[in-house]
N, C-alpha and C positions, 0 to 999 in steps of 0.2 A: 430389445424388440419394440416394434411401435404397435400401441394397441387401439382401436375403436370402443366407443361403449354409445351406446344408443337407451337414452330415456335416465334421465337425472333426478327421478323422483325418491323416496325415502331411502330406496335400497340401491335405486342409480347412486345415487352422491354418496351413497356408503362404498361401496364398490369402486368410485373413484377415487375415493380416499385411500383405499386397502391398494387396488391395483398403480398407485402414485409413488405408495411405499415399500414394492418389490423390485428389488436389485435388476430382476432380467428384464423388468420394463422400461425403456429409457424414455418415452414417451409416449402421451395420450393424447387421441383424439375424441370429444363430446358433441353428441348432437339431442337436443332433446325442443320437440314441439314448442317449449316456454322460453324464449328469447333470456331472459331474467336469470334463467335458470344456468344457460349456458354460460354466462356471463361471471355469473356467481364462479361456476367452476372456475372459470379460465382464470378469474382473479386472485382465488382462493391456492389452487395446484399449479399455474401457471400452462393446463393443459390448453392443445390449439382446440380449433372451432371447427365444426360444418353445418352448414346452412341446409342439408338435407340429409335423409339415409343414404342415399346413391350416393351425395358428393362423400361422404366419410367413406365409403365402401371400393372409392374410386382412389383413396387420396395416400393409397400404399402404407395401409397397416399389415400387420400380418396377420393380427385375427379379429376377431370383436364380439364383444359384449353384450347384451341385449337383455336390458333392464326396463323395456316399457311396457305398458298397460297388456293385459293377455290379451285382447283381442287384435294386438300388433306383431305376436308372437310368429306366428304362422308366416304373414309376407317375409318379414322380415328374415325370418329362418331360410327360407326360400334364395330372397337374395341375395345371402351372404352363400350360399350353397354354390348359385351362381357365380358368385363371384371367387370360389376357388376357396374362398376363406375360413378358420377354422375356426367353429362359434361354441360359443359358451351362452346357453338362455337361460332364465330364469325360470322354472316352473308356471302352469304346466304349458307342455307345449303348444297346446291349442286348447280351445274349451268344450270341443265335444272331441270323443275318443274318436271316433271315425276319423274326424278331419287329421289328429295326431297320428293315425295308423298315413294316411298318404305321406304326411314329410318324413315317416321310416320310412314308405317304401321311397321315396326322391331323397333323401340322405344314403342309405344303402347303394341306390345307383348312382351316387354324386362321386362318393369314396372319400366326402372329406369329415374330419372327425367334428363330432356336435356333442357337447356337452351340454346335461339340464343341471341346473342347481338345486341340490337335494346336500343341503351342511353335515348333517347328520353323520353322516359315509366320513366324514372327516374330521368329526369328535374322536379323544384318543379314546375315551370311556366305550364309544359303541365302534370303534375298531377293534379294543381287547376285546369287549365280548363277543365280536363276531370270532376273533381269532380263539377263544378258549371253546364255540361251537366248533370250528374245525376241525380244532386239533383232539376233540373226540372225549376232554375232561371233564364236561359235561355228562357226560352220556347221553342217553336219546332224550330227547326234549320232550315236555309234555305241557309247558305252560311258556306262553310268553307273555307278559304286559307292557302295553308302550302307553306313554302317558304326555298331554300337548292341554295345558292348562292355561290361558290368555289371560292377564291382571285384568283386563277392559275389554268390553268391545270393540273391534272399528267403528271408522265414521261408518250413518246410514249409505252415503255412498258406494262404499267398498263393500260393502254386507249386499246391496243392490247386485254390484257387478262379480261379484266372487264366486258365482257358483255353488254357493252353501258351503256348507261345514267339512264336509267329507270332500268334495274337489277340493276347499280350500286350506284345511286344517288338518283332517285327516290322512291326507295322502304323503305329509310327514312321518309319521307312524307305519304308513303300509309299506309305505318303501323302506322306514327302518327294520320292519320285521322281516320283511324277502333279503335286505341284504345281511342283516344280523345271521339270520338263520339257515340261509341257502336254499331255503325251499318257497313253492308257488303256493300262492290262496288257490284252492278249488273252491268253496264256500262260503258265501258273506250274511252273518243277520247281524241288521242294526236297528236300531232304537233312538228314538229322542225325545225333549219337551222342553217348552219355552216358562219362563219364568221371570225374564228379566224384559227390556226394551219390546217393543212391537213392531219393530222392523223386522223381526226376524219370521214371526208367523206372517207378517201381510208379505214377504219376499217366498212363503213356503218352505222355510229354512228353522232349521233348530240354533237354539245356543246352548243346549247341553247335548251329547250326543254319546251311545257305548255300540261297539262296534266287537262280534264275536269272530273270528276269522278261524277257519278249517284250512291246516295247511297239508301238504301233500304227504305226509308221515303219518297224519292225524291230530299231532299237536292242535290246541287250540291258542290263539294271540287273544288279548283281550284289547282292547284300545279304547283309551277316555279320553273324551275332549269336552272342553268347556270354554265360553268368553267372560267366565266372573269367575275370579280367582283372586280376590282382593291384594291378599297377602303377597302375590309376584307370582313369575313367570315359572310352571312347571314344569319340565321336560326329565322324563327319564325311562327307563329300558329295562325290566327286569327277564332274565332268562332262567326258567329252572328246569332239569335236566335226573336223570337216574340216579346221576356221580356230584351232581354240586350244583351250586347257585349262583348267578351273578348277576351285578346291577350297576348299569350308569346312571349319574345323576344324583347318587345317597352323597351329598358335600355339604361343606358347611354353608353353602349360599342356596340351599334344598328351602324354596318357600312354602315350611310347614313346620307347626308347632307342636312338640313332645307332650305329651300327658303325664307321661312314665314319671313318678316321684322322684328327684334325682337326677333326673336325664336332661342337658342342655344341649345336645344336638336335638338338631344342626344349629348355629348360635351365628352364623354369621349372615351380613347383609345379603337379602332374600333376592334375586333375578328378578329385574324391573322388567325385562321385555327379551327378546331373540338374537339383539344386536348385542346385548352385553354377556346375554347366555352363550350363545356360540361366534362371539368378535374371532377367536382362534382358529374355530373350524372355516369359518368364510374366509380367512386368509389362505389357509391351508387347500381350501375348494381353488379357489385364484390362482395362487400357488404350481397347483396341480395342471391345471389349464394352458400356463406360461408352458408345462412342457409337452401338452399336448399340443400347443401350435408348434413349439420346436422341433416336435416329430420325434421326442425321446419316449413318449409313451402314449396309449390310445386313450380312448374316453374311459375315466373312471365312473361316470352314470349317464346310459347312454339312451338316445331317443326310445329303444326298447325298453328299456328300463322304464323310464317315466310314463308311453305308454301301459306301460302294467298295470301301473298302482291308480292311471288313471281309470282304467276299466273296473278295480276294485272299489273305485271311489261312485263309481254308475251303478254297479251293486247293490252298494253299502245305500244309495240315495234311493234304488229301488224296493229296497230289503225292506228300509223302514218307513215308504208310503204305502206299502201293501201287505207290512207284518208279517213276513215269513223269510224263511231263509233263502238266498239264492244262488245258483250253481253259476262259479266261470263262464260255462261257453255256452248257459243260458245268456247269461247279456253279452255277450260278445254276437252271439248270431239274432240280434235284436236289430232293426232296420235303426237307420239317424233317423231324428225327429226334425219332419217338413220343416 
């Protein structure tokens, strides 16, 4: 199949790399705003060019990619929508939930499949545990912890345009725990404080954040995030249940150090960052996508989806400017902001 991908920045030209070295792709087509950038691909994969969104969207791929800045998310979804195509975007779908709730309802009426990227869903670790939830050897659940640890800050730039911690960081987490678990957040309290750079208070934004989530059993999720994690890149999933216990993420490249006298786990080299954390599961999301344009199966996480964890993520930024807990379909029946 011939693919588009639109926007060649860190996680563009990651993606072009992964979708170059998939058997069902026989070629690619890049388009990205930085003339430089196109270039580089074209040289590097030997994928072709376009000189605009429309021309790539014109130039008979069968699906495309969409790896640029979120505030391009929206159009761009739209017309590939139009154009019959089957899209795969990058998180989140737009930056205010409202605007995400229209391209469900214009995705829904289009009929064509749209995939967000959410890796997680295609770690083998937070696939078993979702599957050891199912199949009921858990028993009833009563605790979840997800955990999204950053070695560094981003640039000020990205911390400016990100939407804070919980749009940006945390909605990894919320969508791991609804798909882990199979149930919905009715309740969000979160929390935060700054301690590190001051980008982060002048932007109104935390760089530590803990996030309590009330799911629809009663279970409670807990979620940490943080941008100072010296040691590497933290991600992991614990589920504990009536019958048992289970956790992705306890490996030997877990960056954290044992106290335990005796204990040398985890001992091996710590996750520098996301791309080397989950390189697997982003092929496997890609992967996934190639048969969702072939039409062999639908969206594995789909505009509603991502909608979801966005509205939990308006919550969680509500929860902890105003210190109290808040209900689902309090902030859903909140007006957008002028």
């Amino acid at each position: 199949m011939r693919l588009g991908l639109i926007g060649l920045g860190r996680i563009g030209a990651f993606h072009a790399t992964t979708l170059s070295s998939l058997d069902q792709v026989e070629s690619l087509v890049v388009y990205d705003a930085a003339p430089a950038l196109v270039a580089q691909t074209v040289e590097r994969l030997g994928a072709g060019a376009a000189d605009s969104p429309e021309v790539l969207l014109r130039s008979g791929v069968d699906g495309v990619v969409i790896a640029a800045a979120t505030n391009a998310h929206p159009e761009l979804i739209l017309a590939a929508l139009e154009a019959g195509l089957p899209t795969f975007c990058e998180k989140p779908v737009a930056s205010d939930p409202h605007a995400s709730e229209e391209i469900l309802r214009r995705a829904a009426s289009s009929g064509v499949q749209v995939q967000i990227g959410y890796p997680r869903r295609f770690d083998a670790a937070f696939a078993a545990a979702r599957e050891a939830v199912a199949d009921g050897s858990l028993g009833w659940l009563h605790t979840v912890r997800s955990t999204t640890l950053d070695p560094a800050p981003p640039p000020d730039g990205y911390v400016r345009a990100s939407g804070g911690i919980f749009r940006d960081c945390s909605v990894h987490d919320f969508d791991a725990v609804r798909f882990v678990t199979g149930q919905e957040v009715v309740e969000v309290y979160a929390t935060g404080s700054n301690q590190g750079a001051a980008i982060f208070a002048e932007c109104d934004d935390v760089d530590t954040a803990a996030t309590v989530l009330t799911l629809e059993s009663g279970a409670l999720a807990v979620v940490s995030n943080s941008r100072y994690n010296a040691r590497g890149y933290d991600v992991r999933l614990e589920v504990h249940g009536s019958k048992d216990s289970v956790a992705a993420g306890l490996e030997e490249r877990w960056p954290i150090r044992s106290t335990e006298p005796g204990v040398s786990f985890p001992g091996g080299t710590a996750h520098a960052f996301f791309m080397d954390r989950f390189a697997d599961a982003f092929r496997a999301e890609l992967d996934a996508f190639t048969e969702v344009v072939s039409g062999s199966r639908t969206s594995p996480c789909t505009v509603a989806d991502a909608v979801e964890v966005g509205w939990i993520a308006e919550a969680a930024d509500l929860s902890r400017r105003q210190h109290r807990p808040v209900r689902m379909d309090e902030v859903r029946a909140k007006p957008s902001a002028p």
